[in-house]
BAVOFI-363486 format. One record per residue (C-alpha): residue number from 1; residue in one letter; y, z, x. Coordinates in steps of 0.001 Angstrom, whole numbers, plus 500000, padded with zeros to 6 digits. Example, Ala and Ser with C-alpha at 12.3 -4.5 7.8 and 13.67 -1.06 7.14 Angstrom:
// residues 2
<atom><k>1</k><r>A</r><Y>495500</Y><Z>507800</Z><X>512300</X></atom>
<atom><k>2</k><r>S</r><Y>498940</Y><Z>507140</Z><X>513670</X></atom>
***
This chain:
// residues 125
<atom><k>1</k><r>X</r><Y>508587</Y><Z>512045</Z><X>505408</X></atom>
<atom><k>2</k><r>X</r><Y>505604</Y><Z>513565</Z><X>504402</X></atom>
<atom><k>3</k><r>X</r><Y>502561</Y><Z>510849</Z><X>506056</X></atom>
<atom><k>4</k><r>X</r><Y>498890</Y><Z>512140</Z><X>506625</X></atom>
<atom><k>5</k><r>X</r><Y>496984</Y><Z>510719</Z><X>508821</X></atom>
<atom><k>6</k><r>X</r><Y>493263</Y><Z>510762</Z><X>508908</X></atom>
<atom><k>7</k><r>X</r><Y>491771</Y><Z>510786</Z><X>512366</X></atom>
<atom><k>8</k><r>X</r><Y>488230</Y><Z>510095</Z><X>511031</X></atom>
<atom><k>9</k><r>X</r><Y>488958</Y><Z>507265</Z><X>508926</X></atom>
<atom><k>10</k><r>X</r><Y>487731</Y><Z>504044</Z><X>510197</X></atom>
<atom><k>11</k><r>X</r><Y>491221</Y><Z>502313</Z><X>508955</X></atom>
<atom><k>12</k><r>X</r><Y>493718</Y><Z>501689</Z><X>512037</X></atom>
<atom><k>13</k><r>X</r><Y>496711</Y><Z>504927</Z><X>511737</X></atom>
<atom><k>14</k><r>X</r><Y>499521</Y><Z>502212</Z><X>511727</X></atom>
<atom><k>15</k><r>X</r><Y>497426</Y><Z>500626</Z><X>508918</X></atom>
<atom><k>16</k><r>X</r><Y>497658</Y><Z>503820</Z><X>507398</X></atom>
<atom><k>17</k><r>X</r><Y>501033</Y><Z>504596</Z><X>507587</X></atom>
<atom><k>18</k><r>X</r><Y>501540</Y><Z>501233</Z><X>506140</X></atom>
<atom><k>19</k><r>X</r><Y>500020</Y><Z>501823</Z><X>503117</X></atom>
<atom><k>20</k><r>X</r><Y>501115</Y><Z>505442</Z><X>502724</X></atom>
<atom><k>21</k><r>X</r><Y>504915</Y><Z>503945</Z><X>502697</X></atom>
<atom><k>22</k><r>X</r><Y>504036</Y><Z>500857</Z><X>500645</X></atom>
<atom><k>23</k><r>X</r><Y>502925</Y><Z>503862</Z><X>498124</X></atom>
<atom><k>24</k><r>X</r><Y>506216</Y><Z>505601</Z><X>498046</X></atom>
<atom><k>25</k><r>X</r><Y>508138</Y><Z>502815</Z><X>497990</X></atom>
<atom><k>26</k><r>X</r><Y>506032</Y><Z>501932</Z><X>494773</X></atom>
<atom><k>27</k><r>X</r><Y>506303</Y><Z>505405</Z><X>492981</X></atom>
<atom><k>28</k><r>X</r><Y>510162</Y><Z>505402</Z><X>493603</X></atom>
<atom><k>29</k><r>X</r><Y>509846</Y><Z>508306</Z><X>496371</X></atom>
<atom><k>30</k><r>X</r><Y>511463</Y><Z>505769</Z><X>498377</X></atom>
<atom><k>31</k><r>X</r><Y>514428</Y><Z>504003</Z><X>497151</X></atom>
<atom><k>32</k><r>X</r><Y>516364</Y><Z>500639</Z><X>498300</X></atom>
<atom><k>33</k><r>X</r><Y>518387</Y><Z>501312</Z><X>500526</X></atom>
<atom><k>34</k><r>X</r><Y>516776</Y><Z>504683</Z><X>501514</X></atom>
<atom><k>35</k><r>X</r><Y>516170</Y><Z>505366</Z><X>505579</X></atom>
<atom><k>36</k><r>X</r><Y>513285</Y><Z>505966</Z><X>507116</X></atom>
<atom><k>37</k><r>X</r><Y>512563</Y><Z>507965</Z><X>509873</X></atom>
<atom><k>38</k><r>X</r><Y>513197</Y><Z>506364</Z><X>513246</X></atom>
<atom><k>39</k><r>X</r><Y>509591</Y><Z>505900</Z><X>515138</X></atom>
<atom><k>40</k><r>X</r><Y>510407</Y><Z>508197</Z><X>517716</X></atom>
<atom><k>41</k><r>X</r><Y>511066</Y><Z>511033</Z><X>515092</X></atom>
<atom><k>42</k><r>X</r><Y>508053</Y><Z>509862</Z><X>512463</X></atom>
<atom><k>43</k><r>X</r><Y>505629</Y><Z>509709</Z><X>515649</X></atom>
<atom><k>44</k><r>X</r><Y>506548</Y><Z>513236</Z><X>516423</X></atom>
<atom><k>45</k><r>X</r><Y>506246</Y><Z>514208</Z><X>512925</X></atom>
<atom><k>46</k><r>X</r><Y>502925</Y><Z>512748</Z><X>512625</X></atom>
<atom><k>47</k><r>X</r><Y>501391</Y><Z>513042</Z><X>516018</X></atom>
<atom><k>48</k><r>X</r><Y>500784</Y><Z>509467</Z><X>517116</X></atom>
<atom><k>49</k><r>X</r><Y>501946</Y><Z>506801</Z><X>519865</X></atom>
<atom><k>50</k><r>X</r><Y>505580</Y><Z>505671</Z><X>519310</X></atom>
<atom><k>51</k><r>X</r><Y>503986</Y><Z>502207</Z><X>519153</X></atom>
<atom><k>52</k><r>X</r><Y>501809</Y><Z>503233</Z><X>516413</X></atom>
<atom><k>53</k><r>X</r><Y>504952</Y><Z>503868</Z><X>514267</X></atom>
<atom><k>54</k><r>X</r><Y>506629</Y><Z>500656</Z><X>515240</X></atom>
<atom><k>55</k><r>X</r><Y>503602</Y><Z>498446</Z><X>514659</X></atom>
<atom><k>56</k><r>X</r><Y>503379</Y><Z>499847</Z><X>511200</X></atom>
<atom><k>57</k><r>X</r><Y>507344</Y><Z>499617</Z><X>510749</X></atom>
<atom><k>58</k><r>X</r><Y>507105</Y><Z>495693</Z><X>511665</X></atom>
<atom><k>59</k><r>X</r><Y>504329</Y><Z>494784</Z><X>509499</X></atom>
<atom><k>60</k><r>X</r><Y>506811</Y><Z>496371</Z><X>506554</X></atom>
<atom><k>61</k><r>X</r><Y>509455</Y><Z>494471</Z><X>507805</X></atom>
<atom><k>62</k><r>X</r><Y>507392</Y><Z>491603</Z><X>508130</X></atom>
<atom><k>63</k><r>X</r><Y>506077</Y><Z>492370</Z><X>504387</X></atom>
<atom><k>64</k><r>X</r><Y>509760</Y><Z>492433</Z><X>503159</X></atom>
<atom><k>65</k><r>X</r><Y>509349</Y><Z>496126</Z><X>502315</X></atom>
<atom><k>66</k><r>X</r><Y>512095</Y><Z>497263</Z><X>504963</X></atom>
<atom><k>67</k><r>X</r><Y>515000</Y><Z>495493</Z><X>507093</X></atom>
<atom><k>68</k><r>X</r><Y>515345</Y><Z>497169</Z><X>510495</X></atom>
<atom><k>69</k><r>X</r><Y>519062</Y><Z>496992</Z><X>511578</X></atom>
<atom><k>70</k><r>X</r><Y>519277</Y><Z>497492</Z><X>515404</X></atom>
<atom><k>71</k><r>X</r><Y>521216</Y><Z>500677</Z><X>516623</X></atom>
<atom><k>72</k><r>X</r><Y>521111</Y><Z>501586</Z><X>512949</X></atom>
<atom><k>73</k><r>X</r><Y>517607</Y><Z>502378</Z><X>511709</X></atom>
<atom><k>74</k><r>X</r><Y>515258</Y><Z>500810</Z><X>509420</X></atom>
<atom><k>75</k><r>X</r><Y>515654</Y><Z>501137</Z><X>505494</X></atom>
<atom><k>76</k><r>X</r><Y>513820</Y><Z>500034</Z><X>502143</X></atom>
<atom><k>77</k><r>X</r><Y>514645</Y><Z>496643</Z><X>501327</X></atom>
<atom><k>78</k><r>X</r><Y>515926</Y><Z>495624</Z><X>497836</X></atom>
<atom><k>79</k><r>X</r><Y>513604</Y><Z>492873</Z><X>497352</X></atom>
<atom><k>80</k><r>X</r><Y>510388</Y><Z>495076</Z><X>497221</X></atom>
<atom><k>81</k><r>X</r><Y>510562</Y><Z>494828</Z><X>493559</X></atom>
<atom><k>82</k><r>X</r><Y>508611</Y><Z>491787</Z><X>493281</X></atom>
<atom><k>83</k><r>X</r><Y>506826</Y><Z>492541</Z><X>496385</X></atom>
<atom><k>84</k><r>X</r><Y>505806</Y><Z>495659</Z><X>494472</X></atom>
<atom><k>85</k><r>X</r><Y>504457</Y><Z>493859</Z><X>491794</X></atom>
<atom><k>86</k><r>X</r><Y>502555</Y><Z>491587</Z><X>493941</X></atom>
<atom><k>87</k><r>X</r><Y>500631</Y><Z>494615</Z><X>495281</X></atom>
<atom><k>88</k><r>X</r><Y>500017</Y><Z>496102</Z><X>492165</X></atom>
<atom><k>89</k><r>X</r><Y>498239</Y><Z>492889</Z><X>491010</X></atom>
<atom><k>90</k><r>X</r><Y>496515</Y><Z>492222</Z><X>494424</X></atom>
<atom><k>91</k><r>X</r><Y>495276</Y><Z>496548</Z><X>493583</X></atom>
<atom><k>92</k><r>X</r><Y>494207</Y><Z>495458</Z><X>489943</X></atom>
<atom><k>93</k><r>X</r><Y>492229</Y><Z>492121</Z><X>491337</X></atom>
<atom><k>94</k><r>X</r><Y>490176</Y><Z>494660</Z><X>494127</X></atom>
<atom><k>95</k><r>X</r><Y>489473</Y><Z>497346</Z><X>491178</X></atom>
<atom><k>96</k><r>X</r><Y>488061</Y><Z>494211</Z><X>489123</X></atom>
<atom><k>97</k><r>X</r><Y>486156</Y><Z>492878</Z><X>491803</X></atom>
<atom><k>98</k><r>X</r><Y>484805</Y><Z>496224</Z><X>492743</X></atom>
<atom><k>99</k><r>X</r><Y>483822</Y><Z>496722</Z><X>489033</X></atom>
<atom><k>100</k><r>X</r><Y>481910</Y><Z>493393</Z><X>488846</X></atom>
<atom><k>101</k><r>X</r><Y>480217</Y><Z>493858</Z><X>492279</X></atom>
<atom><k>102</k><r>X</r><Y>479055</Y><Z>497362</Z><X>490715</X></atom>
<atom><k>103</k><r>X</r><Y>477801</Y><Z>495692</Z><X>487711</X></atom>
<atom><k>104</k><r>X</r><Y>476166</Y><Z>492994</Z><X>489213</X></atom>
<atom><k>105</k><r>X</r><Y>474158</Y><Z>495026</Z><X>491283</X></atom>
<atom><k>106</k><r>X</r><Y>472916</Y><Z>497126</Z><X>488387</X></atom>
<atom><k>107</k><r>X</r><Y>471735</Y><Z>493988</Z><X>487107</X></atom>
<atom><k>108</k><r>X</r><Y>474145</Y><Z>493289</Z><X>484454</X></atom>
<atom><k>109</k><r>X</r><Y>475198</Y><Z>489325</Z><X>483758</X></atom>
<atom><k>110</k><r>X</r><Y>477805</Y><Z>487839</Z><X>483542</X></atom>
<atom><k>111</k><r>X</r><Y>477669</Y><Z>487131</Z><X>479776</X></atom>
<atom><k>112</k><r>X</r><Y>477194</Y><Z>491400</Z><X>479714</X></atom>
<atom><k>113</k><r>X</r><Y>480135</Y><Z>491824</Z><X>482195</X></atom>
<atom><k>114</k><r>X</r><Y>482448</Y><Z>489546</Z><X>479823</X></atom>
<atom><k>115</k><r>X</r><Y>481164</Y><Z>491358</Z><X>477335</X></atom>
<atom><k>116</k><r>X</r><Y>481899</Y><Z>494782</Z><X>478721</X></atom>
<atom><k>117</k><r>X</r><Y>485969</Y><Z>493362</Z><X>479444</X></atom>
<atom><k>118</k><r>X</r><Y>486274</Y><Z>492456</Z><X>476192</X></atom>
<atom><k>119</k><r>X</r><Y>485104</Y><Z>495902</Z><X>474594</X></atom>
<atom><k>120</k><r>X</r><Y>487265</Y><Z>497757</Z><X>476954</X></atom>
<atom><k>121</k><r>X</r><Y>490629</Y><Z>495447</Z><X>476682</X></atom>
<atom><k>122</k><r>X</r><Y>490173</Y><Z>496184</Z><X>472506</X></atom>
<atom><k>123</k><r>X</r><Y>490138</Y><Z>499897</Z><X>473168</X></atom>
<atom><k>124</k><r>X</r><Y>493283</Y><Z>499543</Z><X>475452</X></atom>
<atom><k>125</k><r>X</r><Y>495231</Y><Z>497273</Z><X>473828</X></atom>
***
């Protein structure tokens, strides 16, 4: 499994490796049902603590994204369809916020920001 890891970024690795997963799981690279790399094999892959991997592997798990099966392995869940679509909309609200933080601090209102939506849903829709 191709996971890069940037040492320079202030975001924790496993949180990293969280997300880069989430991601695949979300394009389709990774399938239900699909296994994933056992930690000690993904932290030699990738460079990092054993514990690293695992930490990341049970916040999945704990997300609903995998189902670790002891002696077996750990493998995309089936019920990371709606989970998937949760994300998507949680990605969506930060890009809006982000957008109306930018705006606001150019000085635009929110009569101007409403304004702005509007013009830009009626191109896209």
């Amino acid at each position: 499994m191709n996971i890069i890891i940037n040492n320079s970024s202030l975001q924790p690795i496993y949180e990293q490796i969280v997300i880069q997963i989430k991601d695949k799981i979300m394009k389709g690279e990774l399938k239900e049902n699909d296994l994933l790399p056992s930690v000690r094999t993904l932290s030699k892959d990738i460079k990092v603590s054993a514990l690293t991997v695992k930490k990341a592997y049970d916040e999945l798990e704990e997300e609903g994204f995998i189902l670790t099966v002891h002696g077996k392995g750990s493998f995309v869940t089936s019920a990371n369809q709606v989970l998937m679509l949760e994300e998507q909309k949680k990605e969506v609200e930060r890009l809006f916020e982000q957008a109306i933080r930018k705006g606001r601090s150019c000085g635009m209102s929110r009569e101007e920001l409403t304004e702005l939506y509007q013009l830009v849903l009626e191109d896209l829709v």
